[in-house]
PDB file of N, CA, C and O in Angstrom:
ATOM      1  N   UNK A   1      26.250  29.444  57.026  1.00  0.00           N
ATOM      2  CA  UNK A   1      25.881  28.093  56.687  1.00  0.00           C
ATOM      3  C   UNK A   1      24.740  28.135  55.681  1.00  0.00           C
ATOM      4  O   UNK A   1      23.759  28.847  55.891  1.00  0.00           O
ATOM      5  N   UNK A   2      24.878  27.238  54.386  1.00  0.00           N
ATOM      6  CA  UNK A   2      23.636  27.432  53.495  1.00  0.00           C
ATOM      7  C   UNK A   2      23.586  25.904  53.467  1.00  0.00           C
ATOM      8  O   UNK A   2      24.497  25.085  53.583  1.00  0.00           O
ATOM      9  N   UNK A   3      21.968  25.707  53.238  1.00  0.00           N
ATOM     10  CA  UNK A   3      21.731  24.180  52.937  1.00  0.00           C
ATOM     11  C   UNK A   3      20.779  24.719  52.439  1.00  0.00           C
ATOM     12  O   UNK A   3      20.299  25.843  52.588  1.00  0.00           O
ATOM     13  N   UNK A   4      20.377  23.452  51.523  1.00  0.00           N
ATOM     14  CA  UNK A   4      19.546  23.327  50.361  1.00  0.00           C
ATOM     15  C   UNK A   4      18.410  22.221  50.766  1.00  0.00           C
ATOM     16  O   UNK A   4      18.488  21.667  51.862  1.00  0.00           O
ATOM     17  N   UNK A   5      17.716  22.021  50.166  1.00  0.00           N
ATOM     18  CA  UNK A   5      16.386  21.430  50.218  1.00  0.00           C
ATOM     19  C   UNK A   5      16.741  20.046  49.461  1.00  0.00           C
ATOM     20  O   UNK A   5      17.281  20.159  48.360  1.00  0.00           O
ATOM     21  N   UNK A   6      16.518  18.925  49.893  1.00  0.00           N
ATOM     22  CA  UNK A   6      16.945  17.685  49.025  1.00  0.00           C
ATOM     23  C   UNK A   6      18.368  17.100  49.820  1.00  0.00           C
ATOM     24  O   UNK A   6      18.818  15.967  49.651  1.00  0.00           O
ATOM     25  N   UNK A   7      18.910  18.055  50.644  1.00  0.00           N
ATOM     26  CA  UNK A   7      20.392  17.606  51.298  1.00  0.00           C
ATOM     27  C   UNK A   7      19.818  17.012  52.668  1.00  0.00           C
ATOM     28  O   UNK A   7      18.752  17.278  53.223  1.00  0.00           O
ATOM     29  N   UNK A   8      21.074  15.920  53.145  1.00  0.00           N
ATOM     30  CA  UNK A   8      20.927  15.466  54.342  1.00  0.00           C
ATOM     31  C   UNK A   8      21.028  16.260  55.212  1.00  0.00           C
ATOM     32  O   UNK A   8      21.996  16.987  54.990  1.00  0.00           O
ATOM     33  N   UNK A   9      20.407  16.563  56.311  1.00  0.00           N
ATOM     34  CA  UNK A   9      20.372  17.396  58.026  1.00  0.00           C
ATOM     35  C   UNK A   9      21.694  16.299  58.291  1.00  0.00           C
ATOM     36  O   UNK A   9      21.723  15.077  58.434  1.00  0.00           O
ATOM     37  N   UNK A  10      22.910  17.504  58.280  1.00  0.00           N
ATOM     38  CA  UNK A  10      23.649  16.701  58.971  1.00  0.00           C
ATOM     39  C   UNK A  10      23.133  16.997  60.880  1.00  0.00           C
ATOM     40  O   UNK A  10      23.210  16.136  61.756  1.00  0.00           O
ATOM     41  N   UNK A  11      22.923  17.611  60.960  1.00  0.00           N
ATOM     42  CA  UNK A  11      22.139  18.252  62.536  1.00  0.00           C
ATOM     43  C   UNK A  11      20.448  18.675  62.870  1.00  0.00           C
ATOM     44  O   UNK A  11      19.789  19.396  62.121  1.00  0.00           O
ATOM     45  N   UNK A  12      19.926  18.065  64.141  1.00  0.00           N
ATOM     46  CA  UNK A  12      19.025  18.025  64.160  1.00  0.00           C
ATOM     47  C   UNK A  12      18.543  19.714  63.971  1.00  0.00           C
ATOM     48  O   UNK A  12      19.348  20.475  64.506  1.00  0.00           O
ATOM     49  N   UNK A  13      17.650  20.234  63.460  1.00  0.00           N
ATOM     50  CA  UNK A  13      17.471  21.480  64.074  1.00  0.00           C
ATOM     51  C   UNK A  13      16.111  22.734  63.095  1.00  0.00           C
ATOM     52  O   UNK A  13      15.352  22.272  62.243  1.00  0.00           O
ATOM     53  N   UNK A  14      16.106  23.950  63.412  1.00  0.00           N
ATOM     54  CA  UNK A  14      15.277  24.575  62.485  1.00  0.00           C
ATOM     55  C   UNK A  14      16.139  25.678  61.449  1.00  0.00           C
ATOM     56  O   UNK A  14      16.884  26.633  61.669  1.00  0.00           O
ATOM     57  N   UNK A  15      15.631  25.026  60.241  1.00  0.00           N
ATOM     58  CA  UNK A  15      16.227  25.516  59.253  1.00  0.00           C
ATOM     59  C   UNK A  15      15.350  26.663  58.843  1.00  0.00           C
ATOM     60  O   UNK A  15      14.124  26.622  58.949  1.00  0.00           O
ATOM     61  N   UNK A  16      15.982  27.633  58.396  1.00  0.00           N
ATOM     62  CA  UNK A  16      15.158  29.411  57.955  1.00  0.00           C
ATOM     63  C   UNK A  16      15.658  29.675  56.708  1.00  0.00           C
ATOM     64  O   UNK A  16      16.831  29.646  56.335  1.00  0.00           O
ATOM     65  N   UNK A  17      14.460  29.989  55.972  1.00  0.00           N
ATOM     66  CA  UNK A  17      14.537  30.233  54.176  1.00  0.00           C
ATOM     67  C   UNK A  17      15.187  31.521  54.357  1.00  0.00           C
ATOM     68  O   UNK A  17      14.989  32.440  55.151  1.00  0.00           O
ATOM     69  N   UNK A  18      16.338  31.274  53.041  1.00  0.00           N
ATOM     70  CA  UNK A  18      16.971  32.596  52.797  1.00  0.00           C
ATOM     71  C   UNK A  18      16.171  33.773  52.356  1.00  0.00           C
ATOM     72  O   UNK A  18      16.324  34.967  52.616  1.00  0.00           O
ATOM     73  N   UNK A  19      15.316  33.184  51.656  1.00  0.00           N
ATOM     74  CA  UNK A  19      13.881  34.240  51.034  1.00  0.00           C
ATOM     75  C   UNK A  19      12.797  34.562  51.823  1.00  0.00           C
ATOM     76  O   UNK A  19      12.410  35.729  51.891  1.00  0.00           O
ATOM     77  N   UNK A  20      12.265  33.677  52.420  1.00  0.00           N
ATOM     78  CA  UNK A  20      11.142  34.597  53.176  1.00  0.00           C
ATOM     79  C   UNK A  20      10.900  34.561  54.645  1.00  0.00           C
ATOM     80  O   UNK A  20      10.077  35.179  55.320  1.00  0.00           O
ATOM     81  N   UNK A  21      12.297  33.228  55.162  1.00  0.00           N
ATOM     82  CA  UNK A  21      12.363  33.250  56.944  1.00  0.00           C
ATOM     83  C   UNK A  21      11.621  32.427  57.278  1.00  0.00           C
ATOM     84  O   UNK A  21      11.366  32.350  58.480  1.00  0.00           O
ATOM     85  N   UNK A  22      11.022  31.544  56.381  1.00  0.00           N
ATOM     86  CA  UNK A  22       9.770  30.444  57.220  1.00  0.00           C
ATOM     87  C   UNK A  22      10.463  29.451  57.587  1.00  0.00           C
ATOM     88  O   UNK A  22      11.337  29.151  56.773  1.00  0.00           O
ATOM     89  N   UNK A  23      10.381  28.439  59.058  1.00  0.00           N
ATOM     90  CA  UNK A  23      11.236  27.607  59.209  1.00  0.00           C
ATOM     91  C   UNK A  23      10.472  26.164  58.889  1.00  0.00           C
ATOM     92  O   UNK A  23       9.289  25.924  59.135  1.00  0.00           O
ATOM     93  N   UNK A  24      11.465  25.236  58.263  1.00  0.00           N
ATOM     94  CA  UNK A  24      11.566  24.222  58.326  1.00  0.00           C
ATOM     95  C   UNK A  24      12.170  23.259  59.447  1.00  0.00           C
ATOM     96  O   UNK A  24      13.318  23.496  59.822  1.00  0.00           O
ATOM     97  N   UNK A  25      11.516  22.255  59.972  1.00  0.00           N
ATOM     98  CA  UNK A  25      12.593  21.484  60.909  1.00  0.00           C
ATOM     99  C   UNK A  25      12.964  20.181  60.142  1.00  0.00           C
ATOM    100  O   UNK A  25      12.315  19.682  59.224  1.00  0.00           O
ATOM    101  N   UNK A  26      14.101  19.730  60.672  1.00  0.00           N
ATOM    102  CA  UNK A  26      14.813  18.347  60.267  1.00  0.00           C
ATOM    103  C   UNK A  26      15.592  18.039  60.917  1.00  0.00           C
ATOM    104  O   UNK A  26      16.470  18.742  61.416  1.00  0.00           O
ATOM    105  N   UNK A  27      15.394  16.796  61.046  1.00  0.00           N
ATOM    106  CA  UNK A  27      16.248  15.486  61.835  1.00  0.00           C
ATOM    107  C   UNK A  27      17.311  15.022  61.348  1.00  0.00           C
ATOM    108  O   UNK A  27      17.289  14.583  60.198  1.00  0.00           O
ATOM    109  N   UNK A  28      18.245  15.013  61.948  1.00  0.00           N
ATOM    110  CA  UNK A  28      19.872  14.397  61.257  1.00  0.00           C
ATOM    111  C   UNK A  28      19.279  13.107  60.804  1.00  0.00           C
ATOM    112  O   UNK A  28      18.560  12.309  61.404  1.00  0.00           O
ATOM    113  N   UNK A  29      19.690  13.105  59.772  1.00  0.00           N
ATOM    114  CA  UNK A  29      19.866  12.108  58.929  1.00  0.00           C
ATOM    115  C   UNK A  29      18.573  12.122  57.801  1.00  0.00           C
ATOM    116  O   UNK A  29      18.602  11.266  56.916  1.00  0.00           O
ATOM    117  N   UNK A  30      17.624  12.943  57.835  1.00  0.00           N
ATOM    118  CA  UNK A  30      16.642  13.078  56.693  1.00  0.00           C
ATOM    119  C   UNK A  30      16.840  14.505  55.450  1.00  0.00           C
ATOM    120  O   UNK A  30      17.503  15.539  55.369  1.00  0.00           O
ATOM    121  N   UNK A  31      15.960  13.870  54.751  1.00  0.00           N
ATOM    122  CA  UNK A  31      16.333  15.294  53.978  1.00  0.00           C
ATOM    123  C   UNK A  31      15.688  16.367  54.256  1.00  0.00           C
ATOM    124  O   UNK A  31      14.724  16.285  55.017  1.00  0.00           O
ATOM    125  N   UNK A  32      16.012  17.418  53.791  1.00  0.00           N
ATOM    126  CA  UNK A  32      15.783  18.909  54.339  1.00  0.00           C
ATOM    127  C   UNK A  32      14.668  18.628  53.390  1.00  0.00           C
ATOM    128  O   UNK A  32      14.741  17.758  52.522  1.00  0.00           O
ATOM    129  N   UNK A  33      13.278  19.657  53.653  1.00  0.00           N
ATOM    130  CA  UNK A  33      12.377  20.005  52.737  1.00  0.00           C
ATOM    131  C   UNK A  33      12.418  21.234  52.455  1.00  0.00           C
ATOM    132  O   UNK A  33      12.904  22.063  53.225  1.00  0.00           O
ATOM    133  N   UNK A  34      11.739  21.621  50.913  1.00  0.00           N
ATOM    134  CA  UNK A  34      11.482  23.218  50.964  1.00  0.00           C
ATOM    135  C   UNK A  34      10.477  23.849  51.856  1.00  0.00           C
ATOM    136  O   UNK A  34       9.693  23.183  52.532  1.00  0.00           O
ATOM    137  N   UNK A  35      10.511  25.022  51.846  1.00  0.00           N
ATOM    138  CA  UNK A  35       9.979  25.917  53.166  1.00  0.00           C
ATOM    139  C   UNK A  35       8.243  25.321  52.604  1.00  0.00           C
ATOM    140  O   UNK A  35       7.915  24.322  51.964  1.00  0.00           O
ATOM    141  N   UNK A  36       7.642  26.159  53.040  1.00  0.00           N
ATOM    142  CA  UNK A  36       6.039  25.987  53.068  1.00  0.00           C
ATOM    143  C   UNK A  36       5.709  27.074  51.670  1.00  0.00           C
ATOM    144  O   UNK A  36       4.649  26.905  51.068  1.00  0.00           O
ATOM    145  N   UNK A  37       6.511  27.986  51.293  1.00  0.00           N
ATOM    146  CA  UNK A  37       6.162  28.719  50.064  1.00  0.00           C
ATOM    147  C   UNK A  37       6.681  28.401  49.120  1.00  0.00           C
ATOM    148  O   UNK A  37       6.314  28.881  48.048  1.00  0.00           O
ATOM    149  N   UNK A  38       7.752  27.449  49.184  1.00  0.00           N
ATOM    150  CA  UNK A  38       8.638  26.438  47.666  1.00  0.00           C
ATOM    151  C   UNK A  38       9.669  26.798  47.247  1.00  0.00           C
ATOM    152  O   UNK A  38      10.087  26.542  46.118  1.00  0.00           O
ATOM    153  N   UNK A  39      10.494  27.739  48.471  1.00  0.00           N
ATOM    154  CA  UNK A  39      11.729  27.626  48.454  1.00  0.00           C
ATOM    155  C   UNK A  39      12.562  26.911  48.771  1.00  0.00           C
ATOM    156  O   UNK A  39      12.319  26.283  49.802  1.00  0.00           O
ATOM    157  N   UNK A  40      13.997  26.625  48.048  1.00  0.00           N
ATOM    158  CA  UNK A  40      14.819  25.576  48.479  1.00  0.00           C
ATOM    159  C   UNK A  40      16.228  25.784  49.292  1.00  0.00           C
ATOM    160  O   UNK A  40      16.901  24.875  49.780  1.00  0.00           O
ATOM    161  N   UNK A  41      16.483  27.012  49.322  1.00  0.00           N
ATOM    162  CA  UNK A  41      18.030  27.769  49.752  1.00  0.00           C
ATOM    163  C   UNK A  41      17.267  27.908  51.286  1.00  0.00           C
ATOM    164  O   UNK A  41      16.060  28.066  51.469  1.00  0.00           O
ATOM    165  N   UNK A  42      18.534  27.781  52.523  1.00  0.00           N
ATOM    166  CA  UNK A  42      18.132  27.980  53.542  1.00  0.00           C
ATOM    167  C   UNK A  42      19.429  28.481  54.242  1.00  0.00           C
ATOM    168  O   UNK A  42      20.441  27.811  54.446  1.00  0.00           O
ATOM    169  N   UNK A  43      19.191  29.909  54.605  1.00  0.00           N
ATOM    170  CA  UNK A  43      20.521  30.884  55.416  1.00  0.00           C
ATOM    171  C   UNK A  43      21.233  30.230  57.050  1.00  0.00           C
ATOM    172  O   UNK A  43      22.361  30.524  57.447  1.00  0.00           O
ATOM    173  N   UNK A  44      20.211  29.272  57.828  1.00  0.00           N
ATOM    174  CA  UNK A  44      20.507  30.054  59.034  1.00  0.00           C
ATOM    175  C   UNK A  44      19.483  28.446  59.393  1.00  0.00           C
ATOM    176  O   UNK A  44      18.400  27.978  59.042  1.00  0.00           O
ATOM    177  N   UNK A  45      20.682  28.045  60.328  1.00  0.00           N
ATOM    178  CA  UNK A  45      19.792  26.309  61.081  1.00  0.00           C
ATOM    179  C   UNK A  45      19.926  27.260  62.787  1.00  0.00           C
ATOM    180  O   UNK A  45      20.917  27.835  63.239  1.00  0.00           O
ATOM    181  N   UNK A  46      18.574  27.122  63.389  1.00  0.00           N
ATOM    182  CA  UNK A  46      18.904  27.305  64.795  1.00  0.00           C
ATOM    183  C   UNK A  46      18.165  26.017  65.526  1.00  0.00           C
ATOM    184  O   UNK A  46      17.829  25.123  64.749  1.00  0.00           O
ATOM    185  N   UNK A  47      17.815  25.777  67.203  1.00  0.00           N
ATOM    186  CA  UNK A  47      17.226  25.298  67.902  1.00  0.00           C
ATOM    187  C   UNK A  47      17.931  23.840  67.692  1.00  0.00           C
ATOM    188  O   UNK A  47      17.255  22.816  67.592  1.00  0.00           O
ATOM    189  N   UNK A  48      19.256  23.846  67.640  1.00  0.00           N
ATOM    190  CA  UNK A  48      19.930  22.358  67.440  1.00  0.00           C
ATOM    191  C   UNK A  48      20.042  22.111  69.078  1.00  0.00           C
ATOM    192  O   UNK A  48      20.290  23.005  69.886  1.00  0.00           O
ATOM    193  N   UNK A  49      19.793  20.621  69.424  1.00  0.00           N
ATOM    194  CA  UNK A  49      19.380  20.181  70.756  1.00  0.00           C
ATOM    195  C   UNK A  49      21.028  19.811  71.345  1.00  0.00           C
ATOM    196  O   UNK A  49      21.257  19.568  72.530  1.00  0.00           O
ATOM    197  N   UNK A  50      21.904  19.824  70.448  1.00  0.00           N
ATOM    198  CA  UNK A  50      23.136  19.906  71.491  1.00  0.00           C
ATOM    199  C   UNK A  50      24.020  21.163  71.393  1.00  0.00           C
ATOM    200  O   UNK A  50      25.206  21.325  71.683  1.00  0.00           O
ATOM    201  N   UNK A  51      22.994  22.095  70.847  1.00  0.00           N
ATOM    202  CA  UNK A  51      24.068  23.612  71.042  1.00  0.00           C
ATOM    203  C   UNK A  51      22.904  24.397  72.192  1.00  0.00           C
ATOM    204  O   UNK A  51      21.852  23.987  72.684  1.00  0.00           O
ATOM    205  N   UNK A  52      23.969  26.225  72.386  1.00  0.00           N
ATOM    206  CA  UNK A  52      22.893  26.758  73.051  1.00  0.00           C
ATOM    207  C   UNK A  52      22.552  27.714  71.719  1.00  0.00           C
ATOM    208  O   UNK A  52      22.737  28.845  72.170  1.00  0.00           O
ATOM    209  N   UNK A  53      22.291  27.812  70.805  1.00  0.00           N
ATOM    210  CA  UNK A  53      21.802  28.408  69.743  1.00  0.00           C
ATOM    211  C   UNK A  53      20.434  28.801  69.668  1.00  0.00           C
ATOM    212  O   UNK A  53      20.007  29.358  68.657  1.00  0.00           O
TER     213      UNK A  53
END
């Protein structure tokens, strides 16, 4: 799964930069932000509240 920075969270959850692993969180229905170092590509959403992920 890749999402980008500027796209809607289709799912609540924590998003992890493909580049350096820092997580972002987001709420379904807002936009994703870039990480905390100003990346925008993101590998890997975990801690979604209706999976066991």
């Amino acid at each position: 799964m890749t999402a980008h920075a500027g796209e809607t969270a289709r799912k609540t959850g924590d998003f992890y930069c493909a580049t350096c692993d820092e997580k972002v969180h987001a709420t379904e229905g807002d936009k994703i932000l870039p990480c905390p170092n100003g990346h925008k590509a993101f590998e890997t959403r975990r801690n979604e509240p209706d999976t066991k992920s």
